[in-house]
C-alpha positions in Angstrom: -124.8 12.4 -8.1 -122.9 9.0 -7.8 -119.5 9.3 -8.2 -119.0 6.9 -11.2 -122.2 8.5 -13.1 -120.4 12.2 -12.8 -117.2 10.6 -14.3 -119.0 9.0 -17.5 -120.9 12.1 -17.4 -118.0 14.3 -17.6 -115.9 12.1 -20.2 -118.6 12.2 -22.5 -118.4 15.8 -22.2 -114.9 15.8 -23.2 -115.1 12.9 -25.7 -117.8 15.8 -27.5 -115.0 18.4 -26.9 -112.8 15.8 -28.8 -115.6 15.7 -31.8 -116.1 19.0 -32.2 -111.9 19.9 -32.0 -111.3 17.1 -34.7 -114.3 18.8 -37.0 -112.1 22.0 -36.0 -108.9 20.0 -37.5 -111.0 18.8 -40.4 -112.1 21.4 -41.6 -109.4 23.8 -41.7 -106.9 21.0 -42.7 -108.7 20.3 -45.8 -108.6 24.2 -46.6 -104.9 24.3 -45.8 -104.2 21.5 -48.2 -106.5 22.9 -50.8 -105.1 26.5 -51.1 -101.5 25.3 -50.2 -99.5 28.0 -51.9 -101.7 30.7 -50.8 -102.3 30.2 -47.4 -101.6 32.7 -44.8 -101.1 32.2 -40.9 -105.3 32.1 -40.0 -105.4 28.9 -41.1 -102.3 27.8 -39.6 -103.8 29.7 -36.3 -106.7 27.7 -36.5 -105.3 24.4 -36.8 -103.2 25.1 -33.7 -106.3 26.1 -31.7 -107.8 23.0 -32.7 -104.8 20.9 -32.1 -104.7 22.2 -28.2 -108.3 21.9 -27.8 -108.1 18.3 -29.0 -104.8 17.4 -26.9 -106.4 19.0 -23.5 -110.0 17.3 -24.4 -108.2 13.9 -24.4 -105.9 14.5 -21.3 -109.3 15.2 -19.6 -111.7 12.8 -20.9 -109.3 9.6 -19.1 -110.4 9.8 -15.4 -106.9 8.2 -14.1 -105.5 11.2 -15.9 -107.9 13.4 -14.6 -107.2 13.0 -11.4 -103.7 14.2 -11.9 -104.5 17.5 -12.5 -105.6 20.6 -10.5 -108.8 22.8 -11.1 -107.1 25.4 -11.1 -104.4 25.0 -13.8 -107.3 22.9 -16.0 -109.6 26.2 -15.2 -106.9 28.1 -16.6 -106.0 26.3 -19.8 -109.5 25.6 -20.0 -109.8 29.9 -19.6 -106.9 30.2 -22.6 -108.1 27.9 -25.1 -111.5 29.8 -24.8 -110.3 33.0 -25.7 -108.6 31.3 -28.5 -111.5 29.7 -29.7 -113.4 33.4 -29.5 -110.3 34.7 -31.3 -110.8 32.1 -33.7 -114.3 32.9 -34.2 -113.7 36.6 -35.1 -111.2 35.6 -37.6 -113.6 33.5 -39.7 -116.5 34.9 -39.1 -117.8 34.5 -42.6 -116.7 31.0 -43.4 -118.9 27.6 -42.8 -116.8 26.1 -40.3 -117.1 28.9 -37.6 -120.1 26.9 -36.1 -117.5 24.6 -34.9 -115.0 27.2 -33.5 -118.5 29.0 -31.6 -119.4 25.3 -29.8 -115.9 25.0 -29.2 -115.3 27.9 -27.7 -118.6 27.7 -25.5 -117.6 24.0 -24.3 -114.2 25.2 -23.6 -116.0 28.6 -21.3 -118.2 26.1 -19.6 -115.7 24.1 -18.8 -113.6 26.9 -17.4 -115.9 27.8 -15.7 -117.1 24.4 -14.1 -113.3 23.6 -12.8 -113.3 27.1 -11.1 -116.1 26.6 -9.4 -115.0 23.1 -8.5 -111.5 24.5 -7.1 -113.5 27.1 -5.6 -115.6 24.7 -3.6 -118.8 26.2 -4.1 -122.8 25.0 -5.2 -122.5 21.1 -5.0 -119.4 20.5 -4.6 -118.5 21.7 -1.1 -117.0 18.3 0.7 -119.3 17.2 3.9 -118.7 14.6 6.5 -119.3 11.2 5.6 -122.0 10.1 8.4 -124.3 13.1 9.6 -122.9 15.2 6.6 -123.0 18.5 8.7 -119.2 19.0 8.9 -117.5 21.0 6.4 -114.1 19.3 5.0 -113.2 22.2 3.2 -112.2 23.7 6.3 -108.3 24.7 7.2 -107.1 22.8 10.0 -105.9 24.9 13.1 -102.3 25.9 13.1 
């Protein structure tokens, strides 16, 4: 895949990460402000998880800011804010907004997932030579 296709491709991911975080916000917010002198600390909970899952969808929907950062620290955010979500999910399992907190959680798992496997170098994303494309970049130079 073209280089420029893979970025639009993967910043339309995270502008959907973005959507589904700000439903997360949404949603809970409006209960929060609802049932203000009886809320407990799940609602608060929630709106933090969405809060993170909207800040790190937006640091990695920019490409020049994307570039900045390493799989493996965005694998493990990525890793965090998925077991938050899943935490999340558990808490308000009977309410009408969990949908959201179960895609978000799921996008935030793939996405874990996918930067491993890109710091990893494996599948497609092992580096090759430019020309003949038979030489592996990955490779450690010799000491």
């Amino acid at each position: 895949m073209e280089p420029k296709k893979a970025q639009y491709i993967l910043s339309a991911y995270h502008g959907f990460q973005m959507l589904v975080a700000a439903g997360i916000l949404i949603t809970y917010g409006l209960d929060v402000g609802t049932r203000q002198p009886y809320v407990d600390g799940r609602w608060y909970y929630a709106l933090m998880v969405g809060t993170v899952s909207f800040l790190s969808a937006a640091l990695l929907a920019v490409p020049p800011l994307r570039r900045g950062v390493t799989g493996e620290g965005t694998a493990a955010l990525c890793a965090v804010i998925a077991i938050l979500g899943w935490v999340l999910f558990g808490i308000f399992a009977a309410k009408p907004g969990v949908w959201l907190d179960m895609i978000n959680a799921i996008l935030h798992t793939l996405n874990s997932v996918g930067y491993q496997a890109r710091f990893m170098n494996c599948c497609c994303f092992a580096r090759r030579s430019q020309f003949t494309g038979r030489a592996d970049m990955n490779m450690e130079p010799y000491a």
